[in-house]
N, C-alpha and C positions, 0 to 999 in steps of 0.2 A: 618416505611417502613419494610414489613417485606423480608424475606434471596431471596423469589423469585424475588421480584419487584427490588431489589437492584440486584442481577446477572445480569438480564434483562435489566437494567441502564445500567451496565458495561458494556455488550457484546454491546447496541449501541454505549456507548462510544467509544469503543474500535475498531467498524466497521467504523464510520466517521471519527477518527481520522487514522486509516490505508488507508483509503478511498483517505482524504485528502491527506499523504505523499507521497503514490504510484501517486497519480497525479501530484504531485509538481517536484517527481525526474522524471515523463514519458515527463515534459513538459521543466525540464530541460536537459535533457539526449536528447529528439529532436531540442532544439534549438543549444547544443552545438556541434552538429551532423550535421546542418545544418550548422550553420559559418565556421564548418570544411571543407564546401565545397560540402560532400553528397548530392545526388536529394532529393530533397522534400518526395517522397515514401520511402527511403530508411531510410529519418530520423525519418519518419513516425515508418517504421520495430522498427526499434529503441526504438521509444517513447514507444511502445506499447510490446516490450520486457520487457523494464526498467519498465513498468506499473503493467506487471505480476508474474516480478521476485520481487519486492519490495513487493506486496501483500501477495505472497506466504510465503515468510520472515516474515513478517511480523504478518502473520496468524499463523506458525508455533511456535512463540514466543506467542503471545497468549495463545495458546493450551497448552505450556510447562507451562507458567504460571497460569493457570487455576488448570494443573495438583499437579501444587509444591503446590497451596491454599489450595487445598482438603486432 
C-alpha cells in the first residue's frame, strides 16, 4: 500500500468513526433532554447542537493530529 492509499484509508477511517461518535453523543444528548422534560423540538436544538459541536471537536483533533504526523 503505498503513503497515498494509506492517508486516504485513514481520513475514511477517521470520518466514519467521528461520524459515528457525533451521532451517538446527538442521540444521547436528545434523549436525555427529552426525560428532562423538554418539547421534543427543543431536544431536537439539542441533539443537533451536540451533533455539531462533537464533529467540530472532533475534526479539530484530527487536523492537529495529522499536523504533529508530518
Amino acid at each position: 500500500m503505498n503513503s497515498t492509499a494509506g492517508v486516504l484509508s485513514l481520513f475514511i477511517l477517521v470520518v466514519l468513526a467521528s461520524g459515528l461518535m457525533a451521532a451517538l453523543v446527538a442521540v444521547l444528548a436528545g434523549l436525555l433532554a427529552w426525560l428532562d422534560g423538554v418539547s421534543l423540538p427543543e431536544a431536537l436544538r439539542r441533539a443537533g447542537t451536540a451533533f455539531a459541536a462533537t464533529l467540530t471537536v472532533l475534526a479539530a483533533l484530527a487536523a492537529l493530529a495529522a499536523g504533529m504526523r508530518h
